[in-house]
N, C-alpha and C positions, 0 to 999 in steps of 0.2 A: 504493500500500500504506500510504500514512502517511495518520494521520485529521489532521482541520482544527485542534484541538488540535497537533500536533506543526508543523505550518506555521506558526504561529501562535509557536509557541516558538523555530524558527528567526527569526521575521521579528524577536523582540525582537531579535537581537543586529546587526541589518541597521537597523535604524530611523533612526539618525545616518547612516551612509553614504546614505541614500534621502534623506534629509531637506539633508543640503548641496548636492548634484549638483540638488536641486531647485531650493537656493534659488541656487545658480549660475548655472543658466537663468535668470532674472530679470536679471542682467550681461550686459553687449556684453564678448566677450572682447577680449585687448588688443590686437590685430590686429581696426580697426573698419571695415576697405576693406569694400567690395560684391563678394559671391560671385560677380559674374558680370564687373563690369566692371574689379573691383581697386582704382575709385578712393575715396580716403579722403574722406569727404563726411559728411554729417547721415547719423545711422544709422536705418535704417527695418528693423522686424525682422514679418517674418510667419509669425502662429501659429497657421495654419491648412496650410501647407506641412509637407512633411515636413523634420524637423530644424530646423524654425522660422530659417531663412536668413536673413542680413543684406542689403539693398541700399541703393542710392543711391536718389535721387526718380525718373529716370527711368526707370531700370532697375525698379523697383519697378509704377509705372507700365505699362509694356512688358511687363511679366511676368505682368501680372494683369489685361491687356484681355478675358480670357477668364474670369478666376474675379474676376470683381467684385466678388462675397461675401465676400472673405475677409477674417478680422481683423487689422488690422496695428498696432503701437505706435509711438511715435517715442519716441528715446532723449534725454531731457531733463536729463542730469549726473546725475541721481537713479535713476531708471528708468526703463521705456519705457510712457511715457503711452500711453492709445489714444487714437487718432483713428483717419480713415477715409480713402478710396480719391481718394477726392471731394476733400478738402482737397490735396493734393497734384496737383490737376490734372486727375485721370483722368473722363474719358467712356466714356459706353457707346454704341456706334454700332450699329444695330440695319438689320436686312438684310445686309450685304454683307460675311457675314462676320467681321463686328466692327471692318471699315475703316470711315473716313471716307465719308459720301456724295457722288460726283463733283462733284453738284451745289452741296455745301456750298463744295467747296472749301476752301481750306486758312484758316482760319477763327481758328483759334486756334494759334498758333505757341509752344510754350515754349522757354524758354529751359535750356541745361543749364548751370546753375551748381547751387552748391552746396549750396543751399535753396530752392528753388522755392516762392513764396507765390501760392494763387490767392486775386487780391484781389475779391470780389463787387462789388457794386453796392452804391453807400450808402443804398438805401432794402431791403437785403438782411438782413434781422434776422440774426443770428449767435450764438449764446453759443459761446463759442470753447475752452472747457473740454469743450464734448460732442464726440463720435467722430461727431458727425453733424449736417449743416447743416439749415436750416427754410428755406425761400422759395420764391417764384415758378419757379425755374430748376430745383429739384430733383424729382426724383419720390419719394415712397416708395415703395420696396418691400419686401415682407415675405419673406422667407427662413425655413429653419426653424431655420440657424444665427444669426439675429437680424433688427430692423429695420432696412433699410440708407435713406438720402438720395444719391439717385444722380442726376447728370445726364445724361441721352439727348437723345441725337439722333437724330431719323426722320428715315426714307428720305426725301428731296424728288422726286424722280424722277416722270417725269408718271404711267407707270404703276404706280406705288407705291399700297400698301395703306392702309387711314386706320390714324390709331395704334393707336387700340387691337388692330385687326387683326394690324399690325405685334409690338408687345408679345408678344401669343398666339403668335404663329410664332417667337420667339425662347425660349417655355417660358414667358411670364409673363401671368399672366389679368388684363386690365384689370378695376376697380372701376368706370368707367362706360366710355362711349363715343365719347364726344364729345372730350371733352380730357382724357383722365385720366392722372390724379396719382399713383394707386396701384394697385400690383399686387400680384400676388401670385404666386409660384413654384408650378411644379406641384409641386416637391418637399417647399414647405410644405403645400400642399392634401394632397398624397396621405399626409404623416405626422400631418397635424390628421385626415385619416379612420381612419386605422391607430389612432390613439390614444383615436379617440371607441368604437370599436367592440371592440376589446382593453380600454380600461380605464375605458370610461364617461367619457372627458374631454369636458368641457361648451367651449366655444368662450371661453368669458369667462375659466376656468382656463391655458386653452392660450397664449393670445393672454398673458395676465400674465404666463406664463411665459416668451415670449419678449424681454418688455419689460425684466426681469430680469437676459437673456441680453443684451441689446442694453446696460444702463446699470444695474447692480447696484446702486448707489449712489442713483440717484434715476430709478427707475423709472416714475413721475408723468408726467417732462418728454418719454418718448416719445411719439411721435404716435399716438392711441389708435384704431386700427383695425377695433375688436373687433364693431361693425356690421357692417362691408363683409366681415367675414374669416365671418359667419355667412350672410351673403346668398350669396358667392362660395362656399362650402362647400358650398352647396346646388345652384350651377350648375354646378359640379366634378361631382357625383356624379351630375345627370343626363345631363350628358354621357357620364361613361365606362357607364354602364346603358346607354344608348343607342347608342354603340361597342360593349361586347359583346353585343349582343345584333342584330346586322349592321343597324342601320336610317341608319347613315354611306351604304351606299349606294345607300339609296333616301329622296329627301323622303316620308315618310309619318307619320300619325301612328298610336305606339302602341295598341292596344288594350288594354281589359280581362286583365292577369295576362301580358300580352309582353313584358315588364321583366323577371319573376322568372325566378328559378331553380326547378323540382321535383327531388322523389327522381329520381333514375333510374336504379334498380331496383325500382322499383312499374311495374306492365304500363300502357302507355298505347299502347291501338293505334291504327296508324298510324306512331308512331315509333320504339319499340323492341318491342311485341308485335306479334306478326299479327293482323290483322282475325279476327273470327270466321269466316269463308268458309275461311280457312288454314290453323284450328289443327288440330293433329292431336286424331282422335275418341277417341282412349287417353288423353286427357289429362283427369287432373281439374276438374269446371268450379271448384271453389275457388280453383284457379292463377291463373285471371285474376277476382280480386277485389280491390277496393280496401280496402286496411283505416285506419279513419278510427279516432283519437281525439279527444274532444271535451274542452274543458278551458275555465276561467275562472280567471286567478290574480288576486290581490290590488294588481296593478301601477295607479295610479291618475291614467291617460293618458287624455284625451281625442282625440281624431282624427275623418276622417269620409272618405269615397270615396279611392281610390286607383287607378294602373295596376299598383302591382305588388302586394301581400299583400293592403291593404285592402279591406273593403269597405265601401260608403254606401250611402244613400241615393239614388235615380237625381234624386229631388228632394227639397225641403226637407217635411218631414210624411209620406214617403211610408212609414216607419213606424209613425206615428201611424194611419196607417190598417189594421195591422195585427194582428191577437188581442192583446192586453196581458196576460199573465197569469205568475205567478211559478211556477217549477218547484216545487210544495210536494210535497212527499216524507213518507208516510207512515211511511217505514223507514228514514229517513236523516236526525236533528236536527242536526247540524251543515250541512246545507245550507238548511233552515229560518231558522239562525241565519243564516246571511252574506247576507240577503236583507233585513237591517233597513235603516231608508228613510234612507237621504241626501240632505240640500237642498243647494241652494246649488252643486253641483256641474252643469260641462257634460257629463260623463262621470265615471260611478263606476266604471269599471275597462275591461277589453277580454275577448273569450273568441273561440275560434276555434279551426279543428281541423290539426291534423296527420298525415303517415305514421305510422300506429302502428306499425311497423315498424324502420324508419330515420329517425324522428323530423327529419323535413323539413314545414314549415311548405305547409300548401296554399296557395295563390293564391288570391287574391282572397277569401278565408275567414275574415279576421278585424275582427269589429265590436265594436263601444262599446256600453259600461251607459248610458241615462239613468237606468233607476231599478233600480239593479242587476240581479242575475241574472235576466233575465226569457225566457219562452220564445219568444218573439219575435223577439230576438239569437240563441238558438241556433239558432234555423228558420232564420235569413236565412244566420246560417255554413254549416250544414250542407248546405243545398240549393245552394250555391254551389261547396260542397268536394264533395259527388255528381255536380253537371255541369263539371268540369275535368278534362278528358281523359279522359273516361271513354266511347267511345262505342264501344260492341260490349263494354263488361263488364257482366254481366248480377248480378252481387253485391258487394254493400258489409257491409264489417265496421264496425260502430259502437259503440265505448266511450265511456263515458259516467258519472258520481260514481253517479246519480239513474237509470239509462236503465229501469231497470223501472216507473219513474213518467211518464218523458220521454217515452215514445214510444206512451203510449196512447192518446193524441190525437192524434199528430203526422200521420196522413197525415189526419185532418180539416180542421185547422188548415191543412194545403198548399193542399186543396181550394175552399178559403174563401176565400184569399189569391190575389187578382189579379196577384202578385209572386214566388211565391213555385211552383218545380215541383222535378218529382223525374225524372230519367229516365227515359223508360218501358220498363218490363219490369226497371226495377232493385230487387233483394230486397234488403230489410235484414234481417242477424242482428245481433240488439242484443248486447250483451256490459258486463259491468261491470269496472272495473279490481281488480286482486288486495289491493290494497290497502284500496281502499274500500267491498268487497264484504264484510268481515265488519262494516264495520259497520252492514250490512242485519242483517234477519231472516234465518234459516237457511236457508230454501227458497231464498234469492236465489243461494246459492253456488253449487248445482250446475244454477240455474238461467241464470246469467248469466255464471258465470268462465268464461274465453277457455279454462280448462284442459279443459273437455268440449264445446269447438265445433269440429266438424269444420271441416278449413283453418284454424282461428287461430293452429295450429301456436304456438309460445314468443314467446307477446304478452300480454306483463303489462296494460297498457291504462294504465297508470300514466306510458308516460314523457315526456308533455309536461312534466310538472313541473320537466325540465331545461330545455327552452327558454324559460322564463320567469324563468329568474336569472340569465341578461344584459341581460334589460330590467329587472330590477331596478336594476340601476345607472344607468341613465340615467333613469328615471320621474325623479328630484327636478328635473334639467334640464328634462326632457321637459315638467313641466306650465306650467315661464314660458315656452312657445313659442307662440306662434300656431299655430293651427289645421291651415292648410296645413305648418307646418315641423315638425310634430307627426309630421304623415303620415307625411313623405317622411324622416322620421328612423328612424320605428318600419320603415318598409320598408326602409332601407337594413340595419336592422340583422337583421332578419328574411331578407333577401332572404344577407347576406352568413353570415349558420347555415345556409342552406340550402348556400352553397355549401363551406362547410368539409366538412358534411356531405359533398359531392360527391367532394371531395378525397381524403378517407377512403375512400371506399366501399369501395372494394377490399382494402385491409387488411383492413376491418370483417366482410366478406363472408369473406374467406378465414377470419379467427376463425370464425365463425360455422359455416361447415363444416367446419371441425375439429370444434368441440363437438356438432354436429349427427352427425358420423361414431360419435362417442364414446357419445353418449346412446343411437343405436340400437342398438349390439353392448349396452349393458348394462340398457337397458327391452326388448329383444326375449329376451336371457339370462332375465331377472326372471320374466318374462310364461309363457315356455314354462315354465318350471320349476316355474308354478303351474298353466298350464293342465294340464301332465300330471300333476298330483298329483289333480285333480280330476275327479269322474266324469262320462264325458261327455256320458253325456244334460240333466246340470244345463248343461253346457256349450252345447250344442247351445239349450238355453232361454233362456239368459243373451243369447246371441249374437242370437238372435229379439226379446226383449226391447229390447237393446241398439239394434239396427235400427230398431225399430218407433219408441224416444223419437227418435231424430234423426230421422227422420222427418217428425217430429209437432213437433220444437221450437219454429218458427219460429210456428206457427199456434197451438202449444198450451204454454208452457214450462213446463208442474207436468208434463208429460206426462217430463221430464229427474231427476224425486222418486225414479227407481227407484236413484238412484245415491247414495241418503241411506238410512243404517239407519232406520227408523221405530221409534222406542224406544218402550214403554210402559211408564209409571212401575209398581216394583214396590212390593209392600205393604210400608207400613212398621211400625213394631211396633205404634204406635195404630191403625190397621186391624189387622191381626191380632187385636188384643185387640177390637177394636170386633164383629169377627166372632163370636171365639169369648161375647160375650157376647150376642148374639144367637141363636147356637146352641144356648149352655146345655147342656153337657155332664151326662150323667146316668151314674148309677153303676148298674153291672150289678144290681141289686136292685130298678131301677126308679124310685128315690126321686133327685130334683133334685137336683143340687148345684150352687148358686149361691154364687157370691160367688169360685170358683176361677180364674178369668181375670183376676180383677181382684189375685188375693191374688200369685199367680205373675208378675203385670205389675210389681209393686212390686219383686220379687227383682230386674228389670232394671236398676231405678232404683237398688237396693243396691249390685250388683255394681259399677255402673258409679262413685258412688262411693267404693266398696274402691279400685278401680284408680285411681281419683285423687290417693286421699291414698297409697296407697304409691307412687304416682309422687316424691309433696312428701316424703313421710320418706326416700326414695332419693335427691333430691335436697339434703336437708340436709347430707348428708357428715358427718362423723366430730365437728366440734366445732360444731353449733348454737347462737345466742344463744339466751339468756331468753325472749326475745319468738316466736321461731319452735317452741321448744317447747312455750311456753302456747298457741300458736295452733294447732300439733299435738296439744296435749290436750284442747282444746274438741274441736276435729274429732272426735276419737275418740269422744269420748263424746255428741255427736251423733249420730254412726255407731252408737254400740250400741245407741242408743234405739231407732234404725229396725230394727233386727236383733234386738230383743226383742220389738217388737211383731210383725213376722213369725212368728218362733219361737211368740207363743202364738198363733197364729192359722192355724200349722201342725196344730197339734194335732187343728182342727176341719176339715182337707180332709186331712189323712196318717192319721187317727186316734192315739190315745196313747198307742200302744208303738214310734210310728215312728223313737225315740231310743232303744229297749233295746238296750242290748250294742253300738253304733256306735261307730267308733273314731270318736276325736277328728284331727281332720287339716287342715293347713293348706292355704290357698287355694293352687295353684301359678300362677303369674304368669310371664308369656311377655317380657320388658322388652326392647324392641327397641333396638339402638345408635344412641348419638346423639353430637356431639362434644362434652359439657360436660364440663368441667374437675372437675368436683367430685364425679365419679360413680367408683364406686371401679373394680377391676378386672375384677373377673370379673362384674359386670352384676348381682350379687344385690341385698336391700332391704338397706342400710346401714343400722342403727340407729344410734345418738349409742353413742360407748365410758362405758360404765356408769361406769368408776372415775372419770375427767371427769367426767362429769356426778353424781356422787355419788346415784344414784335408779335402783337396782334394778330398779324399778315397770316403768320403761319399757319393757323386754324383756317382760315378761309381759302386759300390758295392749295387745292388738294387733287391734282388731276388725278391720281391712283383711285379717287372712287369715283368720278364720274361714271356717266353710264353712259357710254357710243350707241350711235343709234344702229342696232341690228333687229333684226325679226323678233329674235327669244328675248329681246330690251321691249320692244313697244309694242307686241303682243300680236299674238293670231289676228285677235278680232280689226285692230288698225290695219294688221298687212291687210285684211281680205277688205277694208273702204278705200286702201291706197292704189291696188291692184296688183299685188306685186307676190304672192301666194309662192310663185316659183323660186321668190329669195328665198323661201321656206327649205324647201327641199336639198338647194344647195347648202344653206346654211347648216341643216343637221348631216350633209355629207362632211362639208367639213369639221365638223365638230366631232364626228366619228375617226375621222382622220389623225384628229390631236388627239383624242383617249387612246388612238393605240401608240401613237409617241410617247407619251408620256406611261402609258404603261410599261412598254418596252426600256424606256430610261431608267422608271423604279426597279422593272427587273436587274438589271444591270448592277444598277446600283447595289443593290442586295448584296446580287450576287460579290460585287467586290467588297462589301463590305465582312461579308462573310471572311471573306481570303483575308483581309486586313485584321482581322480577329486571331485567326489560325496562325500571322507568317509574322506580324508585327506586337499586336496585343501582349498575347500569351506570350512569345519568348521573352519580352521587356519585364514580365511578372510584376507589372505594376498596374492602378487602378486611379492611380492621380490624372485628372483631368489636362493636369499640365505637361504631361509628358509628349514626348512628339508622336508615339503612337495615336496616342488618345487625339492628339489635336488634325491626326488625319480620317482618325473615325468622324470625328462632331463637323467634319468636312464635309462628309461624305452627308450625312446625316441631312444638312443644310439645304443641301442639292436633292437630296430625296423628298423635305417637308415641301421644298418647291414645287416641284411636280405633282405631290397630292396634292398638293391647293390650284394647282393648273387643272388636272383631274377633276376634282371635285366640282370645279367652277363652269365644265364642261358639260359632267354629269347635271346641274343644276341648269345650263342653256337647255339641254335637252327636253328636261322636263317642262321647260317653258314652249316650249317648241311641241309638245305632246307628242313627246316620240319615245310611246310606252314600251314598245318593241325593243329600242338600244336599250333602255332601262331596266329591261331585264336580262339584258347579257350584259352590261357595264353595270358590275352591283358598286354599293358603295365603299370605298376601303377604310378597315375598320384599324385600330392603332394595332392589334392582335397581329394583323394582315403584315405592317412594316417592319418584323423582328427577322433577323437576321440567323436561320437554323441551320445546323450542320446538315439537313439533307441538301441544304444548297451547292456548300461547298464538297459534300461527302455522300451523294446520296444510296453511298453503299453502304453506308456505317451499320454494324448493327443495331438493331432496334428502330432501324426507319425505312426498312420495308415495309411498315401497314400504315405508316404516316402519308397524310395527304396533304401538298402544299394548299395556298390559298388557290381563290380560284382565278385569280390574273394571269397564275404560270400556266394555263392549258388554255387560255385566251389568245394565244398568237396564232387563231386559223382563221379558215373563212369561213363561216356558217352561217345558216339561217336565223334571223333572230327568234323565232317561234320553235321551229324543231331545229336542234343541231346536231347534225351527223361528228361534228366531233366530240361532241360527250359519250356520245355511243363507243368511240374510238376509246375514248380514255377510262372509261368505266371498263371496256374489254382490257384494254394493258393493267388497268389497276385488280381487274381479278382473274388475269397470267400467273402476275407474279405474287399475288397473295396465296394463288395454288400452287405455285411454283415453291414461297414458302413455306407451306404443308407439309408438301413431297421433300423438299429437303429434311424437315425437323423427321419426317418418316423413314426416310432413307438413313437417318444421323441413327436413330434407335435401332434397326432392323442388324444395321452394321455392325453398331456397338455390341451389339449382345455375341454377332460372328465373331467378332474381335476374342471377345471373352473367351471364348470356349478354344481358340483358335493359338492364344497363347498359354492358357494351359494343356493343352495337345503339347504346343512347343517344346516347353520346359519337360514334359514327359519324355518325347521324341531325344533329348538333350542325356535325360536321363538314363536313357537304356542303350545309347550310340554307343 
């Protein structure tokens, strides 16, 4: 219940008590006998022991023929110096236990007195200050609690093993074979692998770090290991590959991908699926398909042939003899861009594919750039990652950045290639990841996301991108290796994600049908609630439709276009106008009138703006400077200029009495809320307060609200005594023309504000209005409040105009309608497949205003892919539970090989 703060606050008052009992330990208490024998002798203390106990030499000695490692001090009046196991005498007798060998005989006899000096040889160099000897007679060995100088003794015995043999069978790996000098523990191997794989430790760091551990002081003078400790690191690892993988008991040698580990819960028949001869005939064939992601990161390792992940060359060029050509992507520039040419390199990166699934690395699947992305490396991965255990599955799922570019050659290029095959009778459905799929063209969404391919069930196609940021950490080692330790580096590391992966599975899986149980009760809810709303012969067509594109996908993918609104841009007010001047409206008398389309298009440009500058004089608030007044008084009186020359040019399309007896009447303005600080309260046009500003004028001189004379201004009933009914017509054309401008704009706008949120907002992590993020939002914001009050202003001509008809396809926009949602910028995210925007965005067609065939259109995509959602959460459960049964088959199949 207490946070780390109040621990923290305890521990000031404990810090001296901690700190003396520390420096305590450092002291032989004053009772300096030997814990074990009692006699009072040279003190020898070991702080590796629990309680760090005191002995005598022999006792010392005696007690640690078994832990030879450990570190011990000797008490020199000051404190306890270290030295080592070795200065006092001790050997290590290897074989029999840790005795003597019979055959040695009693060889070396100490004496028990009080200090026991083992005197070497005088051609035996010595520095007598270190915790560790250098000569002929000692071995090194490397521990992971430090570097120890240790003397052994081998077995002699006729039937005794050679030493290095010996060494091995006692836990320590010889450095050579013949007469060697240095080993190395399995428990420093097996934590030099724990640490290269967990934290990307490089051998040359690790090894320093024990030099460190061994002599803090002058870490130089130990015996630098750090060769034999990367050679032996490598023969450590194939070892144990080869122990778990049962070939201890048979002499054989591995093949191609018998080292690694796979998923295993992807269907591999033979070991955890049934043959196709078995499966039951109720089962869907997508159950047994392998689903492949294909991927290339930025890691910049060279490598070449391997037994376990890798893959090569079978000879040197045998690439070179294969298509050379780069993935160019007409609808994807950023893969364009990562293709520029690099020299000088033996390898520009790696690519290779994995479970899209359960994100396990395939075997034998992953090769080397010589000249970066080229499709050549993808061929040689992919047709590798197709035939690994795949025999009796008849479908492969394949993602891919590019795959609408990638695979339209690809079974040419197979065919061509002496190296290169595909299983036969095996289908590929291509698929693109969710992430890299909007940055195609439109068509590619619904032609390539996993989210409308039967059986891809909840496969983003995105998530290799994890297993390439743990070879991040080791690429800067990885590139000063050699060739071969390059290999068996990137495999060991690859091979040991496969099997975390393993480890997991079972949690993973159990998640996984939780949310799969979950997703269905509430896209099966979703789904009927729309199918019964809907009538069901459109039903019944939809479902035929629906049928007919899966069908066709794999042969045909635009044949997948019926699951995309097909918008068609609506007129916008310059077409309108461009129309009705072509039409050339005539007055019931016969006689032409021209020039009215053009005079009426101007009042657009007016009104629009009126609403601008009273946006800016609502804006000034209450005390205006000098400066924003005079720039308020130009404006205006720009504004009137343009509203005079209308007025007399009224005269000649209204004729001129169209002004007799009209009341005078202010514009009314619709001012939508926003959060600025300077805006007063109840939303009206704020003028500056007269008596401040000493200038009367100002309240009176207002052209932003006049009213110009148009049709929806001075009403049906005057047009129809003036005779001009026909401005009618034109007038709500163009005014349909401005609602779809300005809806178009707000889309826009949205839209980039959305992006502005996601690229600028959020990275900034701040929420101050003063920030330059922020002050490019309330930018955007400004330009959007505009155009709804242009909108709105429009919506309100029309209704003056009785044109019921736009008034029910231009609804009104509500403040709800102007918020800025990730389907905008995302609208694959999950949780916004059952979301529906407002209804502006499916506004950009042509339709009738009474019946519209485009709702018909959008109610059919919106209930695709709400069934489209169903069948996935159905497909995610049906899977899952294969999964389950599929990986403990595995582990069985593991068990009895």
């Amino acid at each position: 219940s207490q946070s780390p703060n109040d621990y923290l606050r305890e521990w000031t008052y404990r810090t001296d008590d901690y700190l003396w009992m520390f420096l305590e330990q450092e002291a032989p208490p004053a009772d300096k006998s030997c814990c074990l024998c009692s006699a009072e002798s040279t003190v020898y203390k070991c702080h590796d022991c629990l309680g760090n106990p005191l002995f005598c030499a022999k006792c010392c000695r005696d007690e640690h023929r078994r832990l030879p490692f450990h570190k011990i001090g000797k008490w020199n009046g000051g404190f306890f110096a270290e030295t080592s196991l070795t200065k006092i005498g001790m050997e290590v007798y290897l074989v029999h236990q840790g005795m003597p060998c019979p055959v040695l005989g009693d060889i070396h006899e100490w004496e028990d007195t009080d200090e026991p000096i083992h005197e070497p040889p005088k051609d035996f160099p010595t520095i007598l200050k270190l915790p560790f000897l250098n000569g002929r007679q000692c071995t090194t060995v490397v521990d992971k609690s430090r570097v120890h100088s240790l003397i052994i003794q081998f077995c002699q015995c006729p039937d005794a093993r050679t030493p290095d043999k010996q060494l091995f069978q006692m836990g320590m790996f010889p450095a050579s074979f013949t007469r060697p000098k240095t080993a190395f523990t399995f428990h420093v191997l097996d934590d030099f692998t724990l640490d290269n794989l967990e934290c990307g430790t490089s051998a040359m760091n690790y090894y320093n770090k024990l030099r460190r551990m061994t002599l803090s002081i002058f870490p130089q003078l130990v015996p630098d290991r750090y060769r034999e400790l990367m050679r032996v690191g490598r023969q450590w690892q194939q070892l144990k590959l080869l122990k778990w993988n049962g070939f201890a008991h048979e002499r054989q040698q591995p093949k191609s991908g018998e080292l690694a580990l796979f998923c295993p819960a992807c269907p591999q028949p033979g070991k955890n699926a049934p043959l196709p001869a078995e499966r039951n005939d109720n089962c869907p064939s997508w159950v047994y398909a392998r689903a492949l992601v294909i991927k290339a990161p930025t890691v910049q390792v060279p490598f070449r042939k391997g037994l376990v992940m890798l893959s090569g060359a079978r000879f040197p060029g045998e690439l070179e003899l294969l298509e050379l050509s780069s993935p160019h992507s007409t609808c994807h520039k950023t893969v364009n861009q990562a293709n520029a040419s690099q020299h000088k390199l033996e390898a520009t990166g790696i690519g290779g594919c994995a479970c899209a699934c359960h994100v396990c690395f395939v075997p034998h699947s992953i090769v080397d750039f010589q000249k970066g992305e080229q499709q050549m490396n993808m061929d040689y991965a992919l047709c590798h990652a197709l035939g690994h255990n795949t025999d009796g599955l008849s479908q492969a799922f394949t993602f891919y950045d590019i795959n609408c570019q990638y695979n339209k050659y690809f079974q040419c290029r197979v065919n061509k290639s002496l190296y290169l095959s595909i299983p036969s009778g095996m289908e590929i459905i291509l698929g693109i990841g969710l992430w890299h799929v909007h940055g195609h063209q439109d068509k590619c969404y619904v032609r390539y996301t996993s989210t409308f391919i039967t059986g891809a069930a909840w496969i983003n196609g995105e998530i290799m991108e994890t297993l390439w940021a743990p070879l991040n950490i080791i690429s800067p080692s990885a590139r000063g290796m050699s060739t071969p330790h390059r290999q068996e580096c990137l495999d060991y590391q690859m091979n040991d994600s496969n099997f975390m992966k393993m480890i997991h599975m079972s949690g993973f899986l159990c998640q996984k049908y939780k949310e799969a149980i979950k997703g269905v009760a509430e896209s099966i809810d979703a789904f009927d609630k729309l199918n019964e709303a809907t009538d069901p012969d459109m039903v019944a067509q939809w479902e035929e439709q629906d049928q007919h594109a899966h069908s066709r996908r794999v042969a045909d993918p635009s044949a997948m276009d019926i699951l995309e609104v097909q918008l068609r841009k609506a007129p916008s007010w310059k077409q309108q106008e461009l129309a009705l001047l072509s039409s050339q409206a005539t007055r019931v008398s016969g006689h032409v009138q021209r020039g009215a389309a053009t005079w009426m298009a101007s009042s657009i440009t007016i009104e629009e703006m009126q609403i601008a500058l009273a946006m800016d004089v609502r804006k000034l608030g209450r005390h205006p400077t000098e400066t924003q007044h005079l720039d308020i008084g130009r404006c205006r009186t720009k504004l009137q200029s343009r509203i005079d020359e209308f007025t007399t040019m009224a005269a000649t399309h209204l004729g001129e009495g169209f002004d007799i007896d009209d009341d005078i009447r202010d514009m009314d303005m619709d001012f939508t809320e926003d959060d600025s600080e300077d805006e007063t309260v109840d939303g009206d046009i704020t003028d500056s307060d007269p008596e401040s500003q000493g200038n009367q004028a100002w309240d009176l001189f207002c052209p932003e609200k006049v009213m110009i004379p148009l049709p929806s201004n001075i009403g049906i009933a005057r047009c129809t005594e003036l005779g001009v009914e026909h401005l009618i017509i034109q007038e709500i054309a163009l005014q349909e023309g401005q609602a779809n401008d300005t809806l178009q704009a707000i889309r826009m706008l949205l839209a980039d504000k959305a992006v502005l949120f996601q690229t600028t907002v959020c990275p900034a992590r701040s929420q101050a209005k003063s920030t330059q993020a922020w002050t490019q939002v309330h930018s955007v914001e400004r330009v959007i409040r505009l155009n709804t009050m242009i909108y709105m202003k429009c919506r309100t001509q029309l209704g003056h105009l009785e044109a019921h008809g736009l008034l029910g396809k231009y609804l009104r926009l509500e403040k709800s309608h102007l918020k800025a949602t990730a389907a905008m910028a995302d609208p694959n995210a999950r949780g916004q497949q059952n979301a529906m925007l407002p209804w502006f965005w499916s506004l950009n067609v042509q339709g009738d205003s009474v019946r519209s065939d485009w709702m018909n259109k959008f109610y059919r995509v919106h209930w695709l892919r709400t069934k489209a959602l169903r069948d996935q959460w159905v497909e995610e459960l049906i899977l899952v539970e294969h999964e389950m049964g599929w990986t403990l088959e595995f582990f069985l199949f593991k068990a009895s090989a």
